[in-house]
N, C-alpha and C positions, 0 to 999 in steps of 0.2 A: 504493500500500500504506500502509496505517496502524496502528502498532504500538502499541498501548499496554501500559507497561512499570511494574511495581513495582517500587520502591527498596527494599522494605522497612521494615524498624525501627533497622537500622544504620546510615542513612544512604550516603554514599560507602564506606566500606568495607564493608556487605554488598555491593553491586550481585556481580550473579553473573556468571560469565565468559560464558554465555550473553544475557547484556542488554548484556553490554557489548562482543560480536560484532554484535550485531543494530545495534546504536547508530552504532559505527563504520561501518556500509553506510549510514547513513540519510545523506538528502541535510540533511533540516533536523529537528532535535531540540526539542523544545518541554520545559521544565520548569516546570511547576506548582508555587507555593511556597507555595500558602496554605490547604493543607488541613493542613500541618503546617510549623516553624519547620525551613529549609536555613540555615546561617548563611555569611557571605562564605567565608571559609575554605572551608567543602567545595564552593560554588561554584565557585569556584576550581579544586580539586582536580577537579571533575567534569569541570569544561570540558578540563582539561589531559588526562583519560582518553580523555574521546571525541573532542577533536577535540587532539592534542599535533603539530598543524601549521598549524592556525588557518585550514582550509581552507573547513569547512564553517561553516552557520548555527547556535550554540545559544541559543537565546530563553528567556530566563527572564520565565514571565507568569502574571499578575494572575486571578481569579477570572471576572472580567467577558469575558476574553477568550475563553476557552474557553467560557462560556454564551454568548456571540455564534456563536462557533466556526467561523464562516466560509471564516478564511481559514486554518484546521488542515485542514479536508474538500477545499478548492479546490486547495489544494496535494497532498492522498492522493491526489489523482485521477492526477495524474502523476507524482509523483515518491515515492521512500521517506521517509517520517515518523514523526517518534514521538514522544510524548508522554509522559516521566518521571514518576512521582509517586511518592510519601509509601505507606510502606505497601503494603498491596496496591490494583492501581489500580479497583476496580466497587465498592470501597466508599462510596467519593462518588457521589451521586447524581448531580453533574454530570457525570463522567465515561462513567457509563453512559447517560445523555443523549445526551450526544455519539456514541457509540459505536451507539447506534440507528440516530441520523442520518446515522452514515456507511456502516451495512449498506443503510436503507432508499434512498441515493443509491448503491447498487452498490458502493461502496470495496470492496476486501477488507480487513479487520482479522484480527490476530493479538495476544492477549494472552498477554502472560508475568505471571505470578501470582508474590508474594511474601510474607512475613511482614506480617500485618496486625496494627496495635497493638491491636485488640479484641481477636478472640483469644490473644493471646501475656499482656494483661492477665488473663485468666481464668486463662489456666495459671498464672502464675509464683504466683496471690495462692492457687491451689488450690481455688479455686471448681469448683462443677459446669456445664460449659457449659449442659445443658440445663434448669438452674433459673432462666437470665436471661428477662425477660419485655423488654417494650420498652422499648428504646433513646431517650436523647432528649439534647438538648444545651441545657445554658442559659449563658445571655449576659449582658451588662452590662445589655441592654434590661428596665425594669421587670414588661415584659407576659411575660418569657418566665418567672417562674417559676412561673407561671399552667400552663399545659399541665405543667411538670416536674414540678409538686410532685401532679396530677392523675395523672400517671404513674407517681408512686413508688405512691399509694395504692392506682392500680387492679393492679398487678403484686404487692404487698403481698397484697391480700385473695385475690389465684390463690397467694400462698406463696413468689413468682418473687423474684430479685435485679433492680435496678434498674442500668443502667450509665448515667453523665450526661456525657456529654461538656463538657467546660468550654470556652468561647468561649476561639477563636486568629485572630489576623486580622494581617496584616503593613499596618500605619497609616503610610505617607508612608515608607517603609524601615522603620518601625519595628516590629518583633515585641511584640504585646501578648497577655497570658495573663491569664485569668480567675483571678484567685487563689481558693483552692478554700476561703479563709475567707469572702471575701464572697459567692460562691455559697450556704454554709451560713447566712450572715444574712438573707439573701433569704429564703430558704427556712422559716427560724426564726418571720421576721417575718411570712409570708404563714400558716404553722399558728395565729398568735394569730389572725388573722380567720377559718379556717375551722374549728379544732378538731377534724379528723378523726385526729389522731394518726398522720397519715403523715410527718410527718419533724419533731422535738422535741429539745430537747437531752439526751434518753436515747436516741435512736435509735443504733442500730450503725451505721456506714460503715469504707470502708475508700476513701482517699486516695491514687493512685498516679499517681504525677511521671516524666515525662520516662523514661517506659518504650525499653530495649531500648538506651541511653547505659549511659555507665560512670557517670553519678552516677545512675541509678534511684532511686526511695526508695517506699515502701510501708510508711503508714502506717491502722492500723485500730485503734478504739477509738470510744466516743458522741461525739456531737456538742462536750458540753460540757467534750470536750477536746481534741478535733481541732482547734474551733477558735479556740483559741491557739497555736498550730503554724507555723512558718516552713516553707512548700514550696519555699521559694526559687523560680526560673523554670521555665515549665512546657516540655511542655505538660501539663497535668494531668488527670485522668479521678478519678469519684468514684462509688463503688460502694454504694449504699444495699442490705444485704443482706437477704433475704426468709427463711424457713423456712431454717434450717443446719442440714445432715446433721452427725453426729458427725465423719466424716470431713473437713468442710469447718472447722470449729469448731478439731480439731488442724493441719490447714493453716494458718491465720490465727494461731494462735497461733506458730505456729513459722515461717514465709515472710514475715510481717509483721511489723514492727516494733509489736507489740501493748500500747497504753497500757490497755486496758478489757478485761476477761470478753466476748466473741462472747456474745452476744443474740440472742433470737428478739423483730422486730421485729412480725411479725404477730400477738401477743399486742396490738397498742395498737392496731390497726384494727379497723373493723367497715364491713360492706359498704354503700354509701350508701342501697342500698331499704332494709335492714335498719334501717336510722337513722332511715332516714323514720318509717318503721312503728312501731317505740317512739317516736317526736315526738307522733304525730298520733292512736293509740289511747287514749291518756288525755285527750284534746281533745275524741275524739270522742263517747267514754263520759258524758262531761262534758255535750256538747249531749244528749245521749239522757237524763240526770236530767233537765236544765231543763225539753227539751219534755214530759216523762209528767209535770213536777210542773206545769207549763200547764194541760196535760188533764185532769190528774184535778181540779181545779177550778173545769173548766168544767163545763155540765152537758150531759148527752151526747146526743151527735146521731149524723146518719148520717153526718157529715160527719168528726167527731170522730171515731169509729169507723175513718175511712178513714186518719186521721193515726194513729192507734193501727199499725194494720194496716203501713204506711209505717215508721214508727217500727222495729218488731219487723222487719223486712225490714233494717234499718240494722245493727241488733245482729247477725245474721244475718252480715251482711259481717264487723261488727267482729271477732267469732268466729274467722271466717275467715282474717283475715286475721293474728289470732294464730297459730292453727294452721299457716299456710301459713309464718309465721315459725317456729317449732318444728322442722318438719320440715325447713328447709332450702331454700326455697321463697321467698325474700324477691322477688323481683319480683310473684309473685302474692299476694305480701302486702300489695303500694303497691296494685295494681288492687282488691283488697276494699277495703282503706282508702279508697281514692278511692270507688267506689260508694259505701258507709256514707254519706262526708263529701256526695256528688251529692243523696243520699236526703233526707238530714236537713236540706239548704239549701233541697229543694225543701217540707218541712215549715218551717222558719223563715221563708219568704219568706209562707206562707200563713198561719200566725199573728203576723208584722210581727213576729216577735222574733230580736232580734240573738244570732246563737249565740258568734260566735267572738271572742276577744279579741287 
């Protein structure tokens, strides 16, 4: 049998009297520590609840051990096991991993379900759960605010909230947390090179520390002052918010320790086709004068004639692909644009004139 079990948001003192019946039958107890910070202390405490005769195995392991996971499944096959974690436990991807691999090896599993820090962060900050769009986590790694910052934008231009999970990792014993300043300078640093106004130091967030502890803290206000803020230790999570309902707006004000006015962040985005589309229509307007002021100074043939004819087919798209921006329609606005630009290169290559700058 293999049990996997959530701890909750309380750490040791949630565990529920039903986890902690099941725990005490188990021959060998696995705790997971690094999907969120245990500290010695309720290590301690835990071990003394499930096992206060020091009869049985509790292992406290490493990330790497359960993605091996081996010797968690070889052990369910015979005897009761269980596996503790953080929260509720199918929220890590690893765990439900593992938990495939133990149904498609026959195990039988039973999971007991608990308070997850995602959700419980939504409630307490008075957001709408179903305004959050994708989840994502960023790290000390440089490349990773590459995909975040592409996350906040594309959930932005749907209207969506953005949740970021901030890097936790336990380093050689040591608990290390992403401070949720320099996440925000990442992030700052990476909108000067792309310019799409997904995350600026006007943007709204809202900063919540060490959810479901007696020191909790839940801070919301712009950029350009959040981050000057001491979070002190985490773990930390950081909420970029999308479109806010009225009712979410007096939430934040009142549940949050609110330095800034709630903002509607989707005023400073625009959808990338949509971008494209006003980039590349005044460029392309632009090769369409050159080549008809070409033309008309040559003297005219059947050939000319066929460039005219080419030409007017370009305008055609360009039209188009305004219009298709107007309505709402920006993907089929890049595809006009692009024919136009197809058309009018396959006229430039024919009169040897350079269109684009």
């Amino acid at each position: 049998m293999f049990w996997v079990i959530g701890l909750g948001i309380h750490g040791v003192r949630g565990i529920s009297f039903n986890s902690l019946e099941i725990l005490n039958n188990c021959d060998l107890v696995y705790v997971e520590r690094y999907t969120s910070s245990i500290t010695e202390t309720e290590l301690r405490n835990l071990t003394s609840l499930i096992d206060p005769d020091e009869k049985k195995s509790v292992l406290f392991v490493q990330r790497w051990f359960l993605e091996d996971g081996r010797e968690i499944l070889e052990n369910a096959k015979y005897k009761e096991v269980a596996l503790l974690t953080y929260g509720d436990p199918l929220v890590a991807t690893t765990h439900v991993e593992l938990l495939v691999r133990a149904v498609k090896d026959s195990i039988q599993v039973k999971i007991v379900h608990a308070a997850s820090g995602l959700s419980s962060l939504v409630g307490e900050t008075g957001l709408h759960v179903y305004k959050f769009g994708r989840t994502v986590t960023i790290t000390s790694e440089p490349q990773s605010v590459v995909s975040v910052y592409g996350t906040i934008l594309d959930n932005l231009i749907l209207g969506n909230h953005t949740m970021i999970l901030t890097e936790f990792d336990n380093r050689n014993g040591e608990n290390f947390f992403l401070d949720p300043r320099a996440a925000f300078s990442s992030l700052i640093e990476y909108e000067l090179q792309q310019g799409s106004h997904a995350c600026h130091m006007e943007t709204f967030a809202v900063v919540v520390s060490r959810i479901g502890t007696t020191n909790q803290s839940m801070f919301s206000g712009k950029i350009r002052s959040l981050i000057s803020l001491d979070y002190g230790l985490g773990p930390h999570t950081i909420v970029v918010t999308g479109f806010l309902h009225f009712s979410e707006i007096d939430a934040l004000k009142t549940l949050t320790r609110n330095v800034d006015s709630p903002s509607d962040n989707t005023l400073y985005v625009q959808n990338k086709s949509a971008s494209m589309v006003e980039k590349y229509v005044p460029k392309a307007k632009d090769a369409v004068r050159r080549i008809r002021t070409l033309l008309e100074n040559d003297s005219p043939t059947r050939e000319k004639k066929r460039m005219y004819e080419i030409v007017e087919n370009s305008e055609c798209y360009i039209e188009d692909a305004i219009r298709f921006l107007k309505t709402g329609k920006p993907e089929l606005a890049v595809l006009s644009i692009g024919y136009a630009e197809g058309l009018l290169d396959a006229v430039g290559i024919n009169e040897q004139l350079e269109l684009w700058d």
